[in-house]
C-alpha angles and dihedrals in degrees: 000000000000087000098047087046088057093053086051095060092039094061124085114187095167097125088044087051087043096048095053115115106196143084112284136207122204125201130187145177115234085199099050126148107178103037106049123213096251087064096057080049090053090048093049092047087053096048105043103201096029104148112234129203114172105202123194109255144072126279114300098056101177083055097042106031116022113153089044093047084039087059087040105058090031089062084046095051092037094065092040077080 
């Protein structure tokens, strides 16, 4: 774990965020305590028009909250259509 959490900080995919082209859903865990918030700020202010949807729980949503990250995505997908 502590491996796979340094190659994580070592990785910067910010031209890859910024090239996509398609519409983006963010979620994030009001209750995280490995991605801090200022870094969901940092990924919205790279990506204008991100969609952002802040869900109750720790880190690990789908784990954690699935119904609630389910309904989430599902109203994301729903107005792709």
């Amino acid at each position: 774990m502590k491996a796979r959490l340094h190659a994580v900080l070592a990785s910067d995919e910010t031209a890859s965020w910024q090239a996509l082209r398609l519409p983006t859903l963010v979620l994030s865990a009001r209750q995280d305590e490995l991605v801090p918030p200022s870094e969901t700020r940092r990924m919205l202010a790279l990506r204008p028009g991100c969609q952002h949807v802040a869900l109750h729980g720790p880190h690990g949503l789908l784990q954690a909250e699935p119904e609630a990250t389910a309904r989430a995505i599902a109203a994301f997908v729903a107005q792709l259509v």
